[in-house]
N, C-alpha and C positions, 0 to 999 in steps of 0.2 A: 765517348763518355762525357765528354764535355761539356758538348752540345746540349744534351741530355739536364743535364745542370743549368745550364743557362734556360732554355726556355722552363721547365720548375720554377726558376726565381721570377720568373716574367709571371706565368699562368699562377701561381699558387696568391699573391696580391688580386690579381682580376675574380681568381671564383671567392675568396674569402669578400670581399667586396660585394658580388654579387648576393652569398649569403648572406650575409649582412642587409643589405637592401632589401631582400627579399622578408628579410625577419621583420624588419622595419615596416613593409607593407602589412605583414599579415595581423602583428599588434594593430598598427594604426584602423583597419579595417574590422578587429575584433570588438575592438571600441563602440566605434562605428555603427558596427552589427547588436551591438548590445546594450547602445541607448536606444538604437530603432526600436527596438526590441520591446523595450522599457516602457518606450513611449503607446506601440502599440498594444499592449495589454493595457494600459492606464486606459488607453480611447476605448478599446472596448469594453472594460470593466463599466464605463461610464456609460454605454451604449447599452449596456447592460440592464444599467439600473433606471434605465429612462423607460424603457421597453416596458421593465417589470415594473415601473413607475403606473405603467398608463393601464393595465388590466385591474377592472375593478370588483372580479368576484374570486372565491377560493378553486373551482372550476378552471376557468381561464388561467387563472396563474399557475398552477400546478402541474396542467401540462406541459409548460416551458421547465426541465429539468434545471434550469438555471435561477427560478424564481423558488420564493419560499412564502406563503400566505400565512400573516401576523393575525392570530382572531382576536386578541385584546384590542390591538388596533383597527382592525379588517382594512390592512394593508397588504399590498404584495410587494415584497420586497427582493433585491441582489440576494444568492444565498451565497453563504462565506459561515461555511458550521460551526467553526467555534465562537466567532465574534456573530453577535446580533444584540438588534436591542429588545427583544419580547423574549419574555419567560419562554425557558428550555418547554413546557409541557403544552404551550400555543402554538406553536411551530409549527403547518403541516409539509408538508414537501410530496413531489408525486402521486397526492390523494388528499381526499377532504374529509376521511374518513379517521384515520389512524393519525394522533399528532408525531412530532419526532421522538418523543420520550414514550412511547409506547411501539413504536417500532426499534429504536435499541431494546426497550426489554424482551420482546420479541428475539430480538438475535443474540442477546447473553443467555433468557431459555434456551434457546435452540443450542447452543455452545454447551451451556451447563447440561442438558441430556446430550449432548454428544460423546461430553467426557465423561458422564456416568454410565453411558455405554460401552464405552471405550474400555472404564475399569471395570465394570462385570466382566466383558468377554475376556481381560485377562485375566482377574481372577478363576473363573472358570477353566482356563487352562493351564495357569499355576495347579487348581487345584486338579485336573486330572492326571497331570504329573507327577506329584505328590503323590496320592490316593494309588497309582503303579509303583511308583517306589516303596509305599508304606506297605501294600500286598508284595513286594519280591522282598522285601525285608522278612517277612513274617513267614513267607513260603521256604526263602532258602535257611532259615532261622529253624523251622519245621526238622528239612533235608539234616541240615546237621545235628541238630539234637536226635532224630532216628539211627544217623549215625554213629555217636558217641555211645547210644545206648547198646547199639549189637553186640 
């Protein structure tokens, strides 16, 4: 049992060390991983906008899901949706046709008939619910009034 004891006091120093080293690497490394990181989205955000820099019609740029065609300016620009510098209703994205403020109202219709579909078809089955409760009300309502009268 001794023995037992003694090497414990030997090994429990050596792996606590170890973990510790270990922690120490994977911080140090996380870091590490997470300016690389930093740095390469910056490089290509930048690679980005140089791209979308150099196409000079609403066509060209549109294709590239990543550009956004300014018509005020008839620039193609990085898209980043909430920040931009051209009016929200010049903005095309994806097409030359539909700017971005007409394809949101597009998807708030489409949302707004979805949820007024939504509530018809349960009102609709509210109300046939109802509409059988209000006939067995009426029907066994019927039953006993016949029979109170016998």
């Amino acid at each position: 049992m001794c023995w037992l004891r003694a090497w414990s006091q030997i090994l429990l120093p050596v792996f606590l060390s170890l973990a510790l080293i270990q922690l120490f690497i994977s911080f140090s490394d996380h870091t590490f991983t997470k300016t690389h990181n930093h740095w390469k989205r910056q490089l290509e955000a930048k690679n980005v906008e140089m791209e979308c820099a150099q196409k000079q019609n609403c066509s060209l740029c549109t294709k590239d899901k990543r550009c956004i065609w300014c018509l005020e300016e008839k620039v193609c620009k990085k898209y980043c949706f909430p920040y931009s510098d051209c009016k929200f209703n010049s903005i095309f994205w994806a097409n030359c046709r539909v700017d971005l403020f007409g394809i949101m109202m597009l998807i708030l219709v489409a949302l707004l008939a979805v949820g007024f579909l939504w509530y018809c078809l349960a009102y609709y089955l509210y109300m046939q619910e109802y509409v059988i409760l209000y006939f067995l009300r009426i029907h066994f309502g019927m039953i006993a009034l016949k029979n109170t009268l016998r």
